[in-house]
N, C-alpha and C positions, 0 to 999 in steps of 0.2 A: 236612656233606656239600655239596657241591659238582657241577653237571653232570657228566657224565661220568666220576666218582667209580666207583670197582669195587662191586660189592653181592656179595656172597656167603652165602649158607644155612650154618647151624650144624648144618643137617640131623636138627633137632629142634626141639621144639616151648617157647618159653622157660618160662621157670621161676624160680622163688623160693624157696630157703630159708626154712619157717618152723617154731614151735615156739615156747615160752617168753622164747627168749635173742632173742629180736624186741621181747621187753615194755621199752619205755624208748629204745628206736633212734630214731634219725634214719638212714632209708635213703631214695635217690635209687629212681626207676623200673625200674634193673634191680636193684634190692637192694643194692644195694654202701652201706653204711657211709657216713654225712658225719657223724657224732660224735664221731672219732678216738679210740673206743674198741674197736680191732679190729676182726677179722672179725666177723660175726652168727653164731651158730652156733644149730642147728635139729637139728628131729629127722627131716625126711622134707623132700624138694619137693615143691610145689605147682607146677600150670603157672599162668600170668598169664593167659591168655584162657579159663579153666572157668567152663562154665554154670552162671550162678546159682540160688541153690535156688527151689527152685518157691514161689510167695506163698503159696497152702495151705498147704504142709509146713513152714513156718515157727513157731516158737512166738508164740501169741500177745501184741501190747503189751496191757497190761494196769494195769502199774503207772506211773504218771505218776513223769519226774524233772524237776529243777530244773535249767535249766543253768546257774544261778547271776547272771543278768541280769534284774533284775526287768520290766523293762519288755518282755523275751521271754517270758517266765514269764507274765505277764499275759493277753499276747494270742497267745500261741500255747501250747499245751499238747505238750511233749515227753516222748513215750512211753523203759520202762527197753527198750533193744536197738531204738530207731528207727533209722532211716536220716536224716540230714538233711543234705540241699545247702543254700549259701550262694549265690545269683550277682546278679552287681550289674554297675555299671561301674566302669572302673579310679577307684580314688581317693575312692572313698564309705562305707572302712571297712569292708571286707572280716574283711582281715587282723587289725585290732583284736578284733572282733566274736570272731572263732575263736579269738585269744590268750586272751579275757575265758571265754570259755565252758569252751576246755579247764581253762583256773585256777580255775576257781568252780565247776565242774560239782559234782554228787554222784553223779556215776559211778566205779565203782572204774577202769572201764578206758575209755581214750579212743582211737578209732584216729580219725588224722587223714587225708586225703587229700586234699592240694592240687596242683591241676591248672589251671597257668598256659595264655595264652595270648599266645602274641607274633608280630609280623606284621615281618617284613621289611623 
């Protein structure tokens, strides 16, 4: 986009396809497919900006996993259904880090969420 660029409302509130047929995707921020394996297809949408559940009514961590990097494994202890952010600065192994963890882990299931930053 561009100054003076037109903005216009979809006059709803956005939203994601999700469901099963999400399991194994590579999707960009509005959902759209970069694996060039079709559409995603889902059972229902979800909106992208819904209130996270309350930390209470969460189930509790309880069972330690491995993410498969010993030297993380060692000094940090990762719970099974944690949440865990990454942040650093550019060029200190980010990206490795997450590649090594999603490959090693011993989780059945890995959601990724990577969220760059670029400046002009």
């Amino acid at each position: 986009m561009r100054n003076g660029d037109v903005v216009s409302s979809w006059g709803a509130r956005p939203a994601i396809r999700v469901g099963d047929g999400l399991l194994g995707r590579v999707i960009d921020g509005a959902g759209e497919p970069l694996d060039s394996l079709g559409p995603v297809r889902g059972r229902e949408y979800r909106t992208l900006d819904a209130a996270a559940p309350l930390a209470l009514a969460r189930v509790p961590i309880r069972e330690p996993l491995s993410c498969g990097i010993r030297a993380v494994d060692a000094f940090l202890t990762c719970g099974r259904g944690q949440r865990v952010g990454i942040f650093g600065g550019s060029g200190v192994g980010k990206s490795t880090l997450i590649g090594m963890m999603a490959r090693n882990t011993g989780a059945d299931l890995t959601v990724l969420g990577l969220v760059g930053e670029r400046r002009p």
